[in-house]
N, C-alpha and C positions, 0 to 999 in steps of 0.2 A: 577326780574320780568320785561317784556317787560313795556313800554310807555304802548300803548295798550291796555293789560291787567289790568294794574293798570287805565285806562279811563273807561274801563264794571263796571254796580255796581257787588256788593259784594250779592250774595243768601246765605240763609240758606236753610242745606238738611238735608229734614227726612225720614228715608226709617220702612217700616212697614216690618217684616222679617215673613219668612213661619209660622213659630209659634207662633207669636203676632197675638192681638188684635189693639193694639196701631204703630202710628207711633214714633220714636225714633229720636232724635237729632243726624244726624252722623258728621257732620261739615259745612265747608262753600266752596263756589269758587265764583271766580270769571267768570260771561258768559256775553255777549253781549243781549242777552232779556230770556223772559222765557224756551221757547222752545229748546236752546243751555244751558240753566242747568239744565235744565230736562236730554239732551242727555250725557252731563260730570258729572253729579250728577250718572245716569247707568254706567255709565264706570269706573270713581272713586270708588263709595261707595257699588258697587253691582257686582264687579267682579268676585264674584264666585257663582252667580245667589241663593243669599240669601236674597231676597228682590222680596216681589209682590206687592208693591206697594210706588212709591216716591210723595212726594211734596217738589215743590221748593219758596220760596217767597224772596223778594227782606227783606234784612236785615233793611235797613231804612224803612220798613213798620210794624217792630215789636215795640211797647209800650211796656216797661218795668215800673212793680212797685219800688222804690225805697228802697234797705234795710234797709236804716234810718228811714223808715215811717210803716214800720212790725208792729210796735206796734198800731197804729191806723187800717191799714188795716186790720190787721189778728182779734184783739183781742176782737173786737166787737163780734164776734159768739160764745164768750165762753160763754155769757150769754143767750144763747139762748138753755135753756134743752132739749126745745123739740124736738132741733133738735139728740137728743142724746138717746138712749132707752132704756134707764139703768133704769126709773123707772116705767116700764110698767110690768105688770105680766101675763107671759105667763102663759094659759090652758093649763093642765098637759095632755089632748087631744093631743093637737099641738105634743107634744113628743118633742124630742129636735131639736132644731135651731142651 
């Protein structure tokens, strides 16, 4: 890897593909500001024009939760039933869900 290249920050690319909803995690590069990993993020990651739409963000701008801390984070919502609809009784009107 040139000098150079290793002086650009590092982006993360997500390309949203013809038949998604969502956009998708396809990897990283490295580009000199946004708009140059926008343009190697299409040339990379969408060369065979399977992708209608990208976002690029700079990788130091991502917060990560810690895997060590899963159990505080996550496990607060299991006590929360309501959030869950398992004990609601559907009208036999409704028909099936």
């Amino acid at each position: 890897m040139s000098a150079a290249l290793k002086e650009w920050p590092l982006w993360e690319v997500f390309v949203r593909s013809k038949q998604g909803l969502e956009h998708k995690h396809c990897g990283s590069l490295h580009a000199s500001d946004a708009q140059h990993a926008l343009e190697m993020a299409r040339d990379v990651y969408t060369r065979r024009q399977e992708g209608v739409s990208i976002w690029v963000l700079p990788s130091a701008q991502i917060t990560a939760s810690n895997p060590d801390d899963k159990g505080e984070l996550f496990d607060p919502a299991a006590d929360k039933i309501y959030r869950h609809p398992t004990f609601y009784e559907i009208p036999e009107a409704v028909g099936h869900m």
